[in-house]
Steps between C-alpha positions, in 0.01 A plus 500: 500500500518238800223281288690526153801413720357172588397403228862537352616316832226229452583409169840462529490290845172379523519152687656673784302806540176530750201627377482799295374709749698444815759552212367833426456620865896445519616709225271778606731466876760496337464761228362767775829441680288369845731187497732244319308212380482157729652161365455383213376801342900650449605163340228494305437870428916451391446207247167692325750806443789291409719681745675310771325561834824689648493777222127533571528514849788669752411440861777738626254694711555825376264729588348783270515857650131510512542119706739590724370836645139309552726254671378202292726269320500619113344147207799341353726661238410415142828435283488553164800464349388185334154635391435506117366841323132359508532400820623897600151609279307284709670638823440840441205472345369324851650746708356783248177361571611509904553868513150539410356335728737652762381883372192405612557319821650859609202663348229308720762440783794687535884465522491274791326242287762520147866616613612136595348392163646753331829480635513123443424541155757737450762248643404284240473755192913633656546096454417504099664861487814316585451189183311734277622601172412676188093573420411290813738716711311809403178329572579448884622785561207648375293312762810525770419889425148503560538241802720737658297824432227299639775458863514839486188616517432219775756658710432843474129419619657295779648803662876357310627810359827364473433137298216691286794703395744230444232251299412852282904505402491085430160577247680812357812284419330224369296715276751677415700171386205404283408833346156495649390822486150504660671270804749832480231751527327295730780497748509881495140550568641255800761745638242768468303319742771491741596819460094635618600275848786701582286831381759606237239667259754629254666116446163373494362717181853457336520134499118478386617712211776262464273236471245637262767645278424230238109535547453375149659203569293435801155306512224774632460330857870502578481838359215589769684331760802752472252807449342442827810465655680858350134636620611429882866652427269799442294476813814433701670832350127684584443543117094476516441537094745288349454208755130488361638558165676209536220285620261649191783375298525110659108511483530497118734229521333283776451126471213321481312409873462153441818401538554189715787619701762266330712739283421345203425804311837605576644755742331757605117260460412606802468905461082487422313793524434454822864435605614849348148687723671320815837642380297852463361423823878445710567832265247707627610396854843615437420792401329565824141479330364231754117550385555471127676148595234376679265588238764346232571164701108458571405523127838254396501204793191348352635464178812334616503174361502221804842402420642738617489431838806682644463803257165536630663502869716792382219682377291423818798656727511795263124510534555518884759791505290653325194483719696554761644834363165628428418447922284166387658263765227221472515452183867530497518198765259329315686507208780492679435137698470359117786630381705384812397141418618490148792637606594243750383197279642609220827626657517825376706769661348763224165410643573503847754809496178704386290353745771632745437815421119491496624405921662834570254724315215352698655545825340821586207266497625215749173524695227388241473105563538447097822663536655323835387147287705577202823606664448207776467328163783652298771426848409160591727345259872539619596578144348784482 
């Protein structure tokens, strides 16, 4: 987009403009939110969009939430009161393109590494909800929807129970506004996943229901997705056969394992084959069959696809509880240690929070060096 950008710029300005690529370079800043653009690229940037540079620009300092709690100040406000309806296309269609690549900066890196983004982009998409009107209206909040499904999910793995709930009611509305059902369904397979943290096994099968109650409607890997996830309502409530009934059934719907981690096959790209065996895997484990997950996450991990980087964290701390159950405590540290590092570079509290617990059920073993490494390990950060 930056590139097509430019070219629009350098046709329109072109004896002022630098060369096309330092031109380039600052539209990529400034569409990843890392910074307002230096003079003169906001005069000129202005005059190639025909808007003046004040309605392009607001330097009021606000911060987004996602800013201010990383305690950096948030890129300038875009206003957009004056923007025309191809110039809204182009918007969204940019910041369309932005979510993408955001997916799969959490993929290989984590929440840590795509709330500010996130957050700044959904300053700007609350900006054209404000102008927006008609067929263009329902096109944000479309993308405001899946932006702030996106927050959600961010927070939750962040350890932010609270804002993961608050961005799930913001994606619900705005879905709701533009009669989107899969962003609808998708929400509820959302709350289901928030319902498994606080181990409410009946609200977690009822709002995976919920969300599958239009399973016709629903492309097959979204339809996996929300299986998977009604399978560990099951394990949660002790129900052995349908949990794995469940997961039979999100096999037959599974996506295809080379996808890149982006979310362009939709929601719900990520549940492979062997995303739904580590699912079977954490199962097996709650149902207080620690060898069977061993077995299950040592024939899935290979086949998770490098991408995913902080789901194959999760899977490596389930991997250690389970060793550890089974009275394995080297391998659990082992796997353990990995696991731990993940978790801290990713900043993910789901990671570490089952790392935690890998801690106390190796403490009968404090004396084996492997062990008093890891938890030396696991405490030297004040954090955790």
């Amino acid at each position: 987009m930056a590139k097509q950008l430019a070219e629009a710029a350098d046709d329109r300005v072109r004896a002022q403009l630098p060369i096309r690529e330092s031109l380039v370079r600052s539209l990529k800043t400034w569409e990843s939110g890392r910074h307002r653009p230096r003079d003169p690229y906001p005069q000129l940037f202005a005059r190639a969009f025909g808007i003046a540079e004040t309605v392009l620009f607001d330097d009021g300092g606000t911060q987004s939430p996602g800013s201010a709690r990383a305690g950096q100040r948030g890129p300038a406000t875009v206003r957009v009161q004056a923007f025309s309806n191809d110039q809204f296309a182009e918007l969204v269609e940019h910041l369309h393109d932005q979510w993408h690549l955001l997916v799969k900066r959490d993929n290989l890196l984590g929440p840590q590494h795509a709330l500010i983004a996130v957050h700044d982009q959904l300053a700007i998409l609350e900006s054209l909800l404000g102008a927006a009107r008609g067929s263009v209206r329902l096109d944000v909040l479309r993308l405001a929807a899946k932006y702030a499904e996106s927050a959600a999910w961010l927070h939750e793995d962040a350890g932010d129970l609270d804002q993961a709930r608050h961005w799930t009611d913001r994606a619900t509305a705005w879905a709701h506004e533009a009669d989107d059902h899969l962003m609808l369904a998708w929400t509820m397979f959302r709350r289901s996943q928030q319902a498994m943290v606080e181990r409410h096994p009946g609200e977690v099968i009822g709002l995976a229901i919920a969300a599958r109650r239009e399973a016709d409607r629903l492309p097959a890997p979204m339809r996996a997705a929300i299986l998977q996830q009604e399978a560990h309502g099951h394990a949660l409530d002790g129900a052995e056969t349908s949990c794995h009934s469940m997961l039979d059934r999100a096999q037959s719907h599974a996506a295809a394992i080379n996808d890149d981690g982006d979310a362009r096959g939709g929601h719900g790209s990520f549940c492979s084959v062997a995303y739904i065996e580590i699912q079977r895997a954490r199962c097996w484990l709650r149902l207080r069959q620690p060898s069977r997950a061993v077995a299950a996450y040592e024939a899935a991990l290979p086949m998770l696809p490098p991408v995913y980087r902080r789901d194959r964290g999760m899977a490596l701390a389930g991997m250690a509880a389970a060793y550890a159950a089974t009275r394995e405590p080297e391998k659990a540290v082992a796997v353990a240690e990995e696991a731990l590092e993940i978790a801290r570079s990713a900043g993910s509290t789901r990671i570490l929070n089952v790392v935690k617990s890998v801690d106390r059920s190796l403490k009968s073993h404090h004396t084996l060096p492997a062990v008093t490494r890891f938890q030396a390990a696991l405490h030297a950060d004040p954090a955790v």
